[in-house]
mmCIF file of the N, C-alpha and C atoms, coordinates in Angstrom:
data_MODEL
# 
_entry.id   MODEL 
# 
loop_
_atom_site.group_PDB 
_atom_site.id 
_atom_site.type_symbol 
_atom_site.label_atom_id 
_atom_site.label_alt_id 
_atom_site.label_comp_id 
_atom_site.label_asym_id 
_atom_site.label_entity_id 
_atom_site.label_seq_id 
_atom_site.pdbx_PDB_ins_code 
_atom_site.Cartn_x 
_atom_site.Cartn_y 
_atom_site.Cartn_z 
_atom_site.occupancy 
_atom_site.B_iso_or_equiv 
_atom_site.pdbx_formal_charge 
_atom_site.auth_seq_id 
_atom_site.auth_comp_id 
_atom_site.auth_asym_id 
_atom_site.auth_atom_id 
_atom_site.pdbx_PDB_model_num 
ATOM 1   N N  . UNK A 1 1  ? 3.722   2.243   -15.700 1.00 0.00 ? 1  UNK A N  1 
ATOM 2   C CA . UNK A 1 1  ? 3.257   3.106   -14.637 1.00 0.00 ? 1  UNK A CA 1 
ATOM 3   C C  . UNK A 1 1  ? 4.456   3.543   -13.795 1.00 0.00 ? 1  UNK A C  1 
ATOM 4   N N  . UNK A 1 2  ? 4.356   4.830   -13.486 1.00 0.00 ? 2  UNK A N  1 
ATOM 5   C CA . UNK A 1 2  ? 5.316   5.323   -12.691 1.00 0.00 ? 2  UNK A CA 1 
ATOM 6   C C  . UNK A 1 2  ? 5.157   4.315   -11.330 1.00 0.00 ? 2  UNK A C  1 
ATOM 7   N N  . UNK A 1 3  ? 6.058   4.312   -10.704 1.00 0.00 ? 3  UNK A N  1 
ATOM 8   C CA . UNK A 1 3  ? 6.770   3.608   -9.424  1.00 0.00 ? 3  UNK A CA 1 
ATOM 9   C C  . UNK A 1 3  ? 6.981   4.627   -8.052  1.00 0.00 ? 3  UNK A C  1 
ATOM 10  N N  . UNK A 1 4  ? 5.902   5.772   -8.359  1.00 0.00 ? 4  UNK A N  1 
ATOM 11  C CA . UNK A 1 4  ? 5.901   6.632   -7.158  1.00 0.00 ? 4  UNK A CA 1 
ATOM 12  C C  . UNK A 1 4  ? 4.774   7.326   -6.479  1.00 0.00 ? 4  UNK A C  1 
ATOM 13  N N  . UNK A 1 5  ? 4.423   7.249   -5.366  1.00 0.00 ? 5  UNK A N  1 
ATOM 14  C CA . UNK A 1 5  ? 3.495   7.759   -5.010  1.00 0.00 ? 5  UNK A CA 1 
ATOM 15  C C  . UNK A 1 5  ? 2.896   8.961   -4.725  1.00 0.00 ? 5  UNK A C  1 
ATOM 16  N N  . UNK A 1 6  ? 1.674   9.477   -5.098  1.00 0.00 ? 6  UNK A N  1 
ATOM 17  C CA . UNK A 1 6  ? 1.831   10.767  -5.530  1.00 0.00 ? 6  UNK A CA 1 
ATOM 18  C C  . UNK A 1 6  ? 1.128   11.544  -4.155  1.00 0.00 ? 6  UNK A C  1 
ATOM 19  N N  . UNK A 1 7  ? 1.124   11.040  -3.006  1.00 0.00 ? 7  UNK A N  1 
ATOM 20  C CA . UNK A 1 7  ? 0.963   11.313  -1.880  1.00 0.00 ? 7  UNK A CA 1 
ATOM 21  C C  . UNK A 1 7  ? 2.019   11.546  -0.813  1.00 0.00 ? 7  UNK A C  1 
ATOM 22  N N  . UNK A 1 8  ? 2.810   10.406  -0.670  1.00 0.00 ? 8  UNK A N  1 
ATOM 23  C CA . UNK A 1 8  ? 3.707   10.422  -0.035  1.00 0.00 ? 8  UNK A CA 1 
ATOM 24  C C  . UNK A 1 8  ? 4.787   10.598  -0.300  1.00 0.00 ? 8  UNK A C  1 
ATOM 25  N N  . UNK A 1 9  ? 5.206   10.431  -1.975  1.00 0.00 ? 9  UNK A N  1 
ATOM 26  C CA . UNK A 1 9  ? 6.409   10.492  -3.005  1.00 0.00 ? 9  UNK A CA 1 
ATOM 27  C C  . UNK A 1 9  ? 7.237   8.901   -2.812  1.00 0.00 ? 9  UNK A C  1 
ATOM 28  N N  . UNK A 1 10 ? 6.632   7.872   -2.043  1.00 0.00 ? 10 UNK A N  1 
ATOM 29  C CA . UNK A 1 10 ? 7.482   6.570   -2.007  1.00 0.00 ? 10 UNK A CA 1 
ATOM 30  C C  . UNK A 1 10 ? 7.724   6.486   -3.149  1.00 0.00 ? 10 UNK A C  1 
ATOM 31  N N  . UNK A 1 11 ? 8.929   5.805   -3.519  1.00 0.00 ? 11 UNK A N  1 
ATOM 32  C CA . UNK A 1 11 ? 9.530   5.508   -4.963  1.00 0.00 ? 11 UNK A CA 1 
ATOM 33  C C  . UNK A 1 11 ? 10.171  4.388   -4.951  1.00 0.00 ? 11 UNK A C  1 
ATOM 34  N N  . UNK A 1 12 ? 10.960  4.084   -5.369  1.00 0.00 ? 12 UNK A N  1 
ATOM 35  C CA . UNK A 1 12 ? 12.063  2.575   -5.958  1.00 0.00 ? 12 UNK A CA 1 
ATOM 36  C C  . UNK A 1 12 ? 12.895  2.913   -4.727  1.00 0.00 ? 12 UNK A C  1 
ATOM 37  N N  . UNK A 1 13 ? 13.449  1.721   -4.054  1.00 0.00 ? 13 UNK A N  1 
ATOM 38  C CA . UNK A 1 13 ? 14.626  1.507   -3.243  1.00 0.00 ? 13 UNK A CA 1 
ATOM 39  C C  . UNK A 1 13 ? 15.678  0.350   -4.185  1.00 0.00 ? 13 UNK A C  1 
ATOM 40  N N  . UNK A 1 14 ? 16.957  0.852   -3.846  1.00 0.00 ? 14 UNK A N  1 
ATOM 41  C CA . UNK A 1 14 ? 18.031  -0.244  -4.401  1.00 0.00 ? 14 UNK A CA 1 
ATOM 42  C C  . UNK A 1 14 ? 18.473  -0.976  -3.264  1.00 0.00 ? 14 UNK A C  1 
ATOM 43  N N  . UNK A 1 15 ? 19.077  -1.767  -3.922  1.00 0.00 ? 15 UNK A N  1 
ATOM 44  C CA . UNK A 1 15 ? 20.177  -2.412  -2.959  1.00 0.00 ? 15 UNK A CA 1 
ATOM 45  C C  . UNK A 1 15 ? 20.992  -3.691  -3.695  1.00 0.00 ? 15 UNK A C  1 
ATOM 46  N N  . UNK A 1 16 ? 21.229  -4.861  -2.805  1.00 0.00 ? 16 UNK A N  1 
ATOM 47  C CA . UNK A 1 16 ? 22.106  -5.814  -3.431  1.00 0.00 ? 16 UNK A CA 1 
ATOM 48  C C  . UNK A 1 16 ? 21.241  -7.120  -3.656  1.00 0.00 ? 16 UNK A C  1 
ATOM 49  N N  . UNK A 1 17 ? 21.254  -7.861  -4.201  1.00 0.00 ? 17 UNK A N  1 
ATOM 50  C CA . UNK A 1 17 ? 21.172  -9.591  -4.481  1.00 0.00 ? 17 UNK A CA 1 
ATOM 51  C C  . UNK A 1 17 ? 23.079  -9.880  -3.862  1.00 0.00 ? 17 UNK A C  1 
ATOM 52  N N  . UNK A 1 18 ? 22.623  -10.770 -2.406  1.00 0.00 ? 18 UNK A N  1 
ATOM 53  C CA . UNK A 1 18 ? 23.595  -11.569 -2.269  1.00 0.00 ? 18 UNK A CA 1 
ATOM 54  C C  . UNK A 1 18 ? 23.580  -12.539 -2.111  1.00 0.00 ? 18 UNK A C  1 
ATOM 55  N N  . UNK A 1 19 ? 24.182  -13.662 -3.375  1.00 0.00 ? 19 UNK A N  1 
ATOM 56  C CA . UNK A 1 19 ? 24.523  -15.238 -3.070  1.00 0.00 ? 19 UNK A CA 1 
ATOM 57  C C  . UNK A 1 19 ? 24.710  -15.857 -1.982  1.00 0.00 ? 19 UNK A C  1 
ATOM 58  N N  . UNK A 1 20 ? 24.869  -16.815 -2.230  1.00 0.00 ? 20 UNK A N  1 
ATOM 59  C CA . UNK A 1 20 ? 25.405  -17.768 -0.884  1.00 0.00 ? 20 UNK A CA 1 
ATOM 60  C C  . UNK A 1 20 ? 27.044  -17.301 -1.132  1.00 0.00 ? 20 UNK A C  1 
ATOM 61  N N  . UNK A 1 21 ? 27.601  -17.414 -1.951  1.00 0.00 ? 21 UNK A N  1 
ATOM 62  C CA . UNK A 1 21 ? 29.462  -17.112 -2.498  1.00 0.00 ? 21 UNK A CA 1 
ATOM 63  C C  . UNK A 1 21 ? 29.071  -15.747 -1.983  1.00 0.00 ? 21 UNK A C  1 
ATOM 64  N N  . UNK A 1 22 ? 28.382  -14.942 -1.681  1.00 0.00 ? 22 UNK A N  1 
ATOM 65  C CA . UNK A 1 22 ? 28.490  -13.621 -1.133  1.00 0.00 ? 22 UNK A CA 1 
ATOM 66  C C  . UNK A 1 22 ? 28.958  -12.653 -2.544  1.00 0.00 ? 22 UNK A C  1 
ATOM 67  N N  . UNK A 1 23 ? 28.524  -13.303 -3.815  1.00 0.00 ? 23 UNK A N  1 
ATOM 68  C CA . UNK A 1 23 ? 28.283  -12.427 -5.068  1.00 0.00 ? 23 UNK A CA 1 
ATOM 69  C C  . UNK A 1 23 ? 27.417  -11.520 -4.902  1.00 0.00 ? 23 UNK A C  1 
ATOM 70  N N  . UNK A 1 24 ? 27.435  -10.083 -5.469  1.00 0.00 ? 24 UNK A N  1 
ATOM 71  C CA . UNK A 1 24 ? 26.499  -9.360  -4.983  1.00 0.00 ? 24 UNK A CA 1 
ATOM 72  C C  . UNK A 1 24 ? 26.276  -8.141  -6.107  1.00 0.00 ? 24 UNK A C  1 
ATOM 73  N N  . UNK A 1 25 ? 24.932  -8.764  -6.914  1.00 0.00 ? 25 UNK A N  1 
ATOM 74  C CA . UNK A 1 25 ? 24.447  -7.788  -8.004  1.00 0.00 ? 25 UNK A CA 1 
ATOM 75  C C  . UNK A 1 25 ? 23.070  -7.054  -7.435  1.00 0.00 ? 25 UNK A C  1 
ATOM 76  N N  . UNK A 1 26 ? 23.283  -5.703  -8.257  1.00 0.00 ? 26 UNK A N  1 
ATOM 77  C CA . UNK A 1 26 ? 22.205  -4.653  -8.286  1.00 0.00 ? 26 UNK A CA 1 
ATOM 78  C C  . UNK A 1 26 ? 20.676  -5.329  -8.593  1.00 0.00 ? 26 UNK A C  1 
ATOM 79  N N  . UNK A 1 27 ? 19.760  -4.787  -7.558  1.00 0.00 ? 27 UNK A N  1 
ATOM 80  C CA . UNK A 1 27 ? 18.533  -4.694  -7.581  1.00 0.00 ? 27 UNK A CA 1 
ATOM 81  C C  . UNK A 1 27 ? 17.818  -3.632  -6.937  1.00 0.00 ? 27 UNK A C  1 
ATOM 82  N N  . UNK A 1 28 ? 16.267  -3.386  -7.133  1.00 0.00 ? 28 UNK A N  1 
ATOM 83  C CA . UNK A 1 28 ? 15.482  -2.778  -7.002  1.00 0.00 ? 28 UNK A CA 1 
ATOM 84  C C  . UNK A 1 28 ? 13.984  -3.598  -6.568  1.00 0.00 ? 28 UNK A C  1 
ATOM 85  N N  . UNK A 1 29 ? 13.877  -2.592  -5.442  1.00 0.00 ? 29 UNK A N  1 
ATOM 86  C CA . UNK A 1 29 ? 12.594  -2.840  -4.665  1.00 0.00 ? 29 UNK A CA 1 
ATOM 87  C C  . UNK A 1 29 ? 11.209  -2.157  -4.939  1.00 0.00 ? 29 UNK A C  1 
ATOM 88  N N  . UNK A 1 30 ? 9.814   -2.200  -5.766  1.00 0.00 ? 30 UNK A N  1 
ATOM 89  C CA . UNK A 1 30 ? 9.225   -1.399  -5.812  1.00 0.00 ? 30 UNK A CA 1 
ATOM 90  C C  . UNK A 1 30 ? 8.178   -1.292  -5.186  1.00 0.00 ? 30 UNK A C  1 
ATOM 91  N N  . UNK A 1 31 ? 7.461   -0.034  -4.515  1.00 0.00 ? 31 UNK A N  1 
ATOM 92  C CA . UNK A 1 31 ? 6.201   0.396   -4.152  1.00 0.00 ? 31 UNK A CA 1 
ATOM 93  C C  . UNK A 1 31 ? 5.647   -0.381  -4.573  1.00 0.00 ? 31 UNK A C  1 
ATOM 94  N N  . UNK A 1 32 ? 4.254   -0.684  -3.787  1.00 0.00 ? 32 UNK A N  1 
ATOM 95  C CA . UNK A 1 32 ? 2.693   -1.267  -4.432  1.00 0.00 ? 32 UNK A CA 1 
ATOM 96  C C  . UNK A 1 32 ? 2.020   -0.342  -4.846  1.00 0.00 ? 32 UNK A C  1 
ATOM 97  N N  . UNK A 1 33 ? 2.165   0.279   -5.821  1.00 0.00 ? 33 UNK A N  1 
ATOM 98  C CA . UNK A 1 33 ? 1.328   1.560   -6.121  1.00 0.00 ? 33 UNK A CA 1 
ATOM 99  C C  . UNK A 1 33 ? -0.027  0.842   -7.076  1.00 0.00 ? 33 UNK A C  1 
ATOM 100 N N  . UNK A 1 34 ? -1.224  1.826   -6.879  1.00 0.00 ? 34 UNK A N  1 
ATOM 101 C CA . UNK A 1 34 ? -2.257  1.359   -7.325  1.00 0.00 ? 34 UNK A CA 1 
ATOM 102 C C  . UNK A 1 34 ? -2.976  2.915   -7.990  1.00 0.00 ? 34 UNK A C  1 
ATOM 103 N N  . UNK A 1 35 ? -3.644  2.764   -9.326  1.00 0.00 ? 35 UNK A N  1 
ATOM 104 C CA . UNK A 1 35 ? -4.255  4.229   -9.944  1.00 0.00 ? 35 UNK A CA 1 
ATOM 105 C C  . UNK A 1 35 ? -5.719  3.471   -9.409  1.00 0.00 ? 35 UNK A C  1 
ATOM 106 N N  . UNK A 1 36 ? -5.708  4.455   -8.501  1.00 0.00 ? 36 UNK A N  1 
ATOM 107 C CA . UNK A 1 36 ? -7.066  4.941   -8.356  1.00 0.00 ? 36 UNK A CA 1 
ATOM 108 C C  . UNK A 1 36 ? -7.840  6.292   -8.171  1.00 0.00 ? 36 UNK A C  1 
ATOM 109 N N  . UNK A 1 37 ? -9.303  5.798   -8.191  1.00 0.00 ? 37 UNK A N  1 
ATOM 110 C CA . UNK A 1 37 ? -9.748  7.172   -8.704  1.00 0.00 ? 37 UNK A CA 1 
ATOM 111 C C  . UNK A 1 37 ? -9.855  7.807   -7.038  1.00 0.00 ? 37 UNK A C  1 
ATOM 112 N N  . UNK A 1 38 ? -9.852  8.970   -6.839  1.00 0.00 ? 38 UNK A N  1 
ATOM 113 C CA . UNK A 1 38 ? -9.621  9.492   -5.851  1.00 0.00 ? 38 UNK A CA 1 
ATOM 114 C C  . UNK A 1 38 ? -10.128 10.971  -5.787  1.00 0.00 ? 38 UNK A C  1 
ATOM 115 N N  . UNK A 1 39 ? -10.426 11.441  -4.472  1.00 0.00 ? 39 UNK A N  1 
ATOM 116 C CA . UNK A 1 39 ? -11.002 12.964  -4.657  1.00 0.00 ? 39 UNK A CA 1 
ATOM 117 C C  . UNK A 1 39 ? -10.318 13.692  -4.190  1.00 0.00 ? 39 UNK A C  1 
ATOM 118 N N  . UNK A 1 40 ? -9.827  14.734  -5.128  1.00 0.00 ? 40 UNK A N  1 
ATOM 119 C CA . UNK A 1 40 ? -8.610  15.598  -4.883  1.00 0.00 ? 40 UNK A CA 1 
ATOM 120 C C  . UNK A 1 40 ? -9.159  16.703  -4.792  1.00 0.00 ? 40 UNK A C  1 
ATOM 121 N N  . UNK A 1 41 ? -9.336  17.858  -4.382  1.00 0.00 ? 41 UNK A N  1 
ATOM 122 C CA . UNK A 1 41 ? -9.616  19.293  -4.310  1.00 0.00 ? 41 UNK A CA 1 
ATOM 123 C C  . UNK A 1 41 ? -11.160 19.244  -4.652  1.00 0.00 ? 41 UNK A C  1 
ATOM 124 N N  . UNK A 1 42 ? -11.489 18.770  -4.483  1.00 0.00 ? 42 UNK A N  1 
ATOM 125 C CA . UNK A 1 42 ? -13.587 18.624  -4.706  1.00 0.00 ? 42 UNK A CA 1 
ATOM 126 C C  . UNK A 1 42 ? -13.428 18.120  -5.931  1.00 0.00 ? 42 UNK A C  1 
ATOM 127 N N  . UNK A 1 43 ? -12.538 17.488  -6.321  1.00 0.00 ? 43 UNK A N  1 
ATOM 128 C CA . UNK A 1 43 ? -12.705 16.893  -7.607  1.00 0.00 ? 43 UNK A CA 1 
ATOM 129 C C  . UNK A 1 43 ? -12.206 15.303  -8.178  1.00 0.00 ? 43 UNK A C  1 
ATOM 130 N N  . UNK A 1 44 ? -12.824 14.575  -8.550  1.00 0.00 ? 44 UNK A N  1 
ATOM 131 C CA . UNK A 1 44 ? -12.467 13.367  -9.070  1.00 0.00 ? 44 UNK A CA 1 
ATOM 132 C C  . UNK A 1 44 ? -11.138 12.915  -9.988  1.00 0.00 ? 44 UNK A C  1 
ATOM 133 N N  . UNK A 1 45 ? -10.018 12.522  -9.795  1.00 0.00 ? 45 UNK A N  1 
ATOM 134 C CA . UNK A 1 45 ? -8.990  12.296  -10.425 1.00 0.00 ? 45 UNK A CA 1 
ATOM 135 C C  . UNK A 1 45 ? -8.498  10.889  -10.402 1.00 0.00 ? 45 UNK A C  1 
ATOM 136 N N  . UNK A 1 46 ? -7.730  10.600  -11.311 1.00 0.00 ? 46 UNK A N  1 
ATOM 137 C CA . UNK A 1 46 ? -6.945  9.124   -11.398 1.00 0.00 ? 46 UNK A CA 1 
ATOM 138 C C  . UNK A 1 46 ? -6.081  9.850   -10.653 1.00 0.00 ? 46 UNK A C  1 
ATOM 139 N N  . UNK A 1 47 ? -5.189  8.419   -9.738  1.00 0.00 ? 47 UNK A N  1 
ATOM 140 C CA . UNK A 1 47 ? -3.628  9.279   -8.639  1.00 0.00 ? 47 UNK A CA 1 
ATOM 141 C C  . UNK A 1 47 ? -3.272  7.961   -8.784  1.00 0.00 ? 47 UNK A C  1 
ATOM 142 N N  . UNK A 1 48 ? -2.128  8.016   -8.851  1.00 0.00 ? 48 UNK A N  1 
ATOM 143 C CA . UNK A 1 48 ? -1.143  6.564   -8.080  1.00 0.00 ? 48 UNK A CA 1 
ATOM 144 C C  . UNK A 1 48 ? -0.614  6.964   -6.826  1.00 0.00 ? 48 UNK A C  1 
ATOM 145 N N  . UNK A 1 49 ? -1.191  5.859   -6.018  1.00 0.00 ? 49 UNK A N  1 
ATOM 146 C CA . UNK A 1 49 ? -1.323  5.804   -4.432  1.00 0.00 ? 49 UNK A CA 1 
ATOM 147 C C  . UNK A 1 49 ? -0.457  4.473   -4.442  1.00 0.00 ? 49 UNK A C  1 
ATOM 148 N N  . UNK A 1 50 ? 0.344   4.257   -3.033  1.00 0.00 ? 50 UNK A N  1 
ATOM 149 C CA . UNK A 1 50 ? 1.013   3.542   -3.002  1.00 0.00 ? 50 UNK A CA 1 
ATOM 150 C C  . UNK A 1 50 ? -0.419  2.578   -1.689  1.00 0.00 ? 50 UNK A C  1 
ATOM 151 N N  . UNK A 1 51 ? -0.036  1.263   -1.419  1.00 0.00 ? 51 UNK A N  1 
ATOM 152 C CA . UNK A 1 51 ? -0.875  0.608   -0.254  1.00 0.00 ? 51 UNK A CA 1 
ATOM 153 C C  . UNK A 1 51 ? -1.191  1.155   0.813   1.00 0.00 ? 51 UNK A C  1 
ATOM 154 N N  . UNK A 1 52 ? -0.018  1.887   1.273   1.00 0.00 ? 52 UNK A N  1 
ATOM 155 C CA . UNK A 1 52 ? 0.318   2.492   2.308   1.00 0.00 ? 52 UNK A CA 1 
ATOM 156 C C  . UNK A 1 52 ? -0.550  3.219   2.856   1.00 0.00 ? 52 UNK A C  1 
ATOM 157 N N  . UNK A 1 53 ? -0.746  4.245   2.058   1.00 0.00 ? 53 UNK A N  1 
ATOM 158 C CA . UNK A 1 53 ? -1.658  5.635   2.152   1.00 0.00 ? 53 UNK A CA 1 
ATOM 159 C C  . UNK A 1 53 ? -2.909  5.039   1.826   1.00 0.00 ? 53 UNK A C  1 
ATOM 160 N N  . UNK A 1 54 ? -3.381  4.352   1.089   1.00 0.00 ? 54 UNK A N  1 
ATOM 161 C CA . UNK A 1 54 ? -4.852  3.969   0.706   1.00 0.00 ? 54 UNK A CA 1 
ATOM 162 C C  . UNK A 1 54 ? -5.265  3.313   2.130   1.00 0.00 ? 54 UNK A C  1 
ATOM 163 N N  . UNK A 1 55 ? -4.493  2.420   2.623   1.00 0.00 ? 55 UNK A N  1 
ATOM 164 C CA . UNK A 1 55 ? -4.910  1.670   4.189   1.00 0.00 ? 55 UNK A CA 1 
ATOM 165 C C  . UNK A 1 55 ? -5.307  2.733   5.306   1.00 0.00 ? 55 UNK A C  1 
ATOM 166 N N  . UNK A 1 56 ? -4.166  3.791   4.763   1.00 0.00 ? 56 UNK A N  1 
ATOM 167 C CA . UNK A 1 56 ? -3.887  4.228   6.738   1.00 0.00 ? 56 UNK A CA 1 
ATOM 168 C C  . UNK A 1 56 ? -4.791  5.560   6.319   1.00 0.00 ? 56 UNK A C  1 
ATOM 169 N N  . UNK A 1 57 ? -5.512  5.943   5.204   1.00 0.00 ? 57 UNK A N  1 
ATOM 170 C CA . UNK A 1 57 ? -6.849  6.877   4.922   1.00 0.00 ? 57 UNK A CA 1 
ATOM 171 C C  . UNK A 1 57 ? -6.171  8.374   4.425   1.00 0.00 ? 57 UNK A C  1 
ATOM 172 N N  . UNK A 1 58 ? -4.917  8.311   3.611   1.00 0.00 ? 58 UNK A N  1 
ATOM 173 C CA . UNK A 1 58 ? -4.659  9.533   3.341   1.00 0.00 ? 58 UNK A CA 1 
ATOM 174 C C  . UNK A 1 58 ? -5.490  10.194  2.074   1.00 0.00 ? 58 UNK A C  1 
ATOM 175 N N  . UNK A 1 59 ? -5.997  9.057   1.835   1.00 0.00 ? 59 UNK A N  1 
ATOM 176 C CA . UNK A 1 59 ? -6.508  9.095   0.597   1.00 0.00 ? 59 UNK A CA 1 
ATOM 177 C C  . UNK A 1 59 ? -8.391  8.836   0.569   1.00 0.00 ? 59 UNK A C  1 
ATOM 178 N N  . UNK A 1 60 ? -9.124  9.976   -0.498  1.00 0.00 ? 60 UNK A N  1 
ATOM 179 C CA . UNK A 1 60 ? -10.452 9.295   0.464   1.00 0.00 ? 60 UNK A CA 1 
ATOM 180 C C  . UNK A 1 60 ? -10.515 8.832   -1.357  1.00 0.00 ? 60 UNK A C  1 
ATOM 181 N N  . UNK A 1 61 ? -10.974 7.791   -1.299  1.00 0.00 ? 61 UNK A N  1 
ATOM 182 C CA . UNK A 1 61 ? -11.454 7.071   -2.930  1.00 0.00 ? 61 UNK A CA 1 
ATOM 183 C C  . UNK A 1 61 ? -12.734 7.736   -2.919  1.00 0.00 ? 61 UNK A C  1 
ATOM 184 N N  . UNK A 1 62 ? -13.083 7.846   -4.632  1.00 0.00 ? 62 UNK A N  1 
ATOM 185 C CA . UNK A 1 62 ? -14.164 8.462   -5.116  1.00 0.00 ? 62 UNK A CA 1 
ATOM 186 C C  . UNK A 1 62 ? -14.986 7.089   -5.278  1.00 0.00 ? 62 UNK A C  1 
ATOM 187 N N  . UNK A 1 63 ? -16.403 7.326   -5.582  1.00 0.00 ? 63 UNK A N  1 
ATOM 188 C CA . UNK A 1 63 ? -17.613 6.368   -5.509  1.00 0.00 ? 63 UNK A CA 1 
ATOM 189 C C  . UNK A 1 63 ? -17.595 6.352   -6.597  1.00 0.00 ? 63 UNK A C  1 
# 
């Protein structure tokens, strides 16, 4: 599943893993994205929604 939200466009953040020695390798942070069904233009669709938007009502879920 894609890693982006198709509301807000949240996507992957990077950054570092740092040790205690202050070693410091590449990582990635991802969205909680969730496919749900959702009503888009008077019409029923699968969307990947991130938590975000499903909580704060950008999104109205289909029955």
């Amino acid at each position: 599943m894609a890693h982006v939200c198709e509301v807000c466009g949240k996507g992957d953040q990077s950054g570092m893993n740092v040790s205690h020695s202050h070693l410091k390798t590449k990582r990635k942070w991802h969205p909680n994205i969730q496919r749900v069904r959702a009503v888009v233009d008077g019409e029923t669709k699968r969307v990947n929604v991130c938590t975000r938007c499903l909580r704060s009502g950008k999104v109205q879920r289909a029955i």
